[in-house]
C-alpha positions as CSV (number, residue, x, y, z in Angstrom):
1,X,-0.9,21.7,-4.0
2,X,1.8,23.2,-2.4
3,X,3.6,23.1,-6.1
4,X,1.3,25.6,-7.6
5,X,1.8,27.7,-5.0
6,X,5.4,27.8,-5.2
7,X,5.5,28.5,-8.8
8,X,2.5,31.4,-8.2
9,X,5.0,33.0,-5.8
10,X,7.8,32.7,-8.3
11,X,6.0,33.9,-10.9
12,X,5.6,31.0,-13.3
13,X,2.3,31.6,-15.4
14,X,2.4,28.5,-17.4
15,X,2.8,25.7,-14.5
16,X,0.4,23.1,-14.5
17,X,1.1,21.1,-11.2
18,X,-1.4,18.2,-11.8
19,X,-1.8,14.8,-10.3
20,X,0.6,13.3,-13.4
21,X,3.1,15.9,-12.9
22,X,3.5,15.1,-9.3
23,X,4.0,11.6,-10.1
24,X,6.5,12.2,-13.0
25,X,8.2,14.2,-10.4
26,X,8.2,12.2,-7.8
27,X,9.6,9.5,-10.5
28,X,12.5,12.0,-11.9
29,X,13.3,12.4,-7.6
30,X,13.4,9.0,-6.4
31,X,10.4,9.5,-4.2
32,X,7.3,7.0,-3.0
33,X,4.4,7.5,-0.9
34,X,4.1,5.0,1.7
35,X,2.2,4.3,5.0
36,X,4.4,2.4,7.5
37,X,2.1,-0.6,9.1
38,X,3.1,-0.7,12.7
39,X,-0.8,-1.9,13.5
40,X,-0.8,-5.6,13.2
41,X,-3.9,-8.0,14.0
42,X,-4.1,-10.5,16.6
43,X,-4.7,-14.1,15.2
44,X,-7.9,-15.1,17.1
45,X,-7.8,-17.4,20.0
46,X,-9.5,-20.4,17.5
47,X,-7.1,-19.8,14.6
48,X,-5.9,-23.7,14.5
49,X,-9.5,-24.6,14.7
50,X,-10.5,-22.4,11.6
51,X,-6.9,-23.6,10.5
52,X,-7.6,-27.0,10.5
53,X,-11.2,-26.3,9.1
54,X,-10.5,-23.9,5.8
55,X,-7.4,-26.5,4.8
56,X,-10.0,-29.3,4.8
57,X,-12.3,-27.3,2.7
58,X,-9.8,-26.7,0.1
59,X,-9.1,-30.5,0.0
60,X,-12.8,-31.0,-0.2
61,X,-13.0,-28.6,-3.4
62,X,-9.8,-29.4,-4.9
63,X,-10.5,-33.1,-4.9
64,X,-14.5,-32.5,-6.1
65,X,-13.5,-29.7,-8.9
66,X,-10.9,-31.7,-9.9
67,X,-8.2,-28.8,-9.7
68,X,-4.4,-30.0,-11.1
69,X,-1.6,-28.9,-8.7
70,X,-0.2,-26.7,-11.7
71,X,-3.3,-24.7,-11.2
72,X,-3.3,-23.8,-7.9
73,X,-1.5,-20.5,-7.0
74,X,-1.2,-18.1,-3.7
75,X,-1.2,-14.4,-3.6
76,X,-1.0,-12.4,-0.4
77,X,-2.9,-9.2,-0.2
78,X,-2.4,-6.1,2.4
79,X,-5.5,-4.5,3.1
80,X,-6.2,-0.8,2.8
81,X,-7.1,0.5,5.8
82,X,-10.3,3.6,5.8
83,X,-8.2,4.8,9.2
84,X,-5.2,6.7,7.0
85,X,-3.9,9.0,8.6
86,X,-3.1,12.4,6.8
87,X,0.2,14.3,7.7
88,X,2.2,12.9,4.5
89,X,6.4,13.1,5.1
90,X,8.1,12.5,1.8
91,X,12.0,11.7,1.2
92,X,14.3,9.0,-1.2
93,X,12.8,5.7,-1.0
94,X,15.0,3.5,0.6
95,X,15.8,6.0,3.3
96,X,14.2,5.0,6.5
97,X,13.4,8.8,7.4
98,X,12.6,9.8,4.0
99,X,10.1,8.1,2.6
100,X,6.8,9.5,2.1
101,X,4.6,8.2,5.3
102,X,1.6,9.0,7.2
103,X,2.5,9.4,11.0
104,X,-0.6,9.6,13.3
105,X,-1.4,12.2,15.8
């Protein structure tokens, strides 16, 4: 971590640059990690098919199981890509250019 070596060049003994205290500083500085997702997926040339398909499965189930509308929720999930790449830049959130990101080379 490039914090430890800071402080070992300044002479700080005691410093214990951790996991936690990179995130408590990172916290105290307004900074985030983020990867920006310019990759997007192509919708497959049968996606109204398997549209049309997985809606009329749900009816099917909602209607056997008997499931109330009150009970039926949505929740969209992004998927963690294995394909990360690994030159961090880190910066304010909210700053376009400053946020912590992974740019690919």
């Amino acid at each position: 971590m490039k914090a430890t070596a800071l402080a070992r060049d300044m002479t700080i003994d005691e410093f214990r640059g951790g996991p936690s205290w990179c995130f408590r500083f990172m916290k105290r500085r307004n900074l985030s990690i983020r990867t920006r997702t310019t990759v997007s997926q192509q919708l497959p040339k049968d996606y109204q098919e398997k549209l049309v398909t997985f809606r009329a499965y749900c009816k099917k189930k909602i209607t056997e199981k008997k499931i109330r509308p009150e009970h039926i929720t949505n929740m969209d999930e992004v998927p963690l890509t294995f394909d990360i790449p690994v030159k961090p830049h880190c910066g304010e959130n909210g700053d376009q250019y400053g946020v912590c990101t992974y740019h690919r080379e």
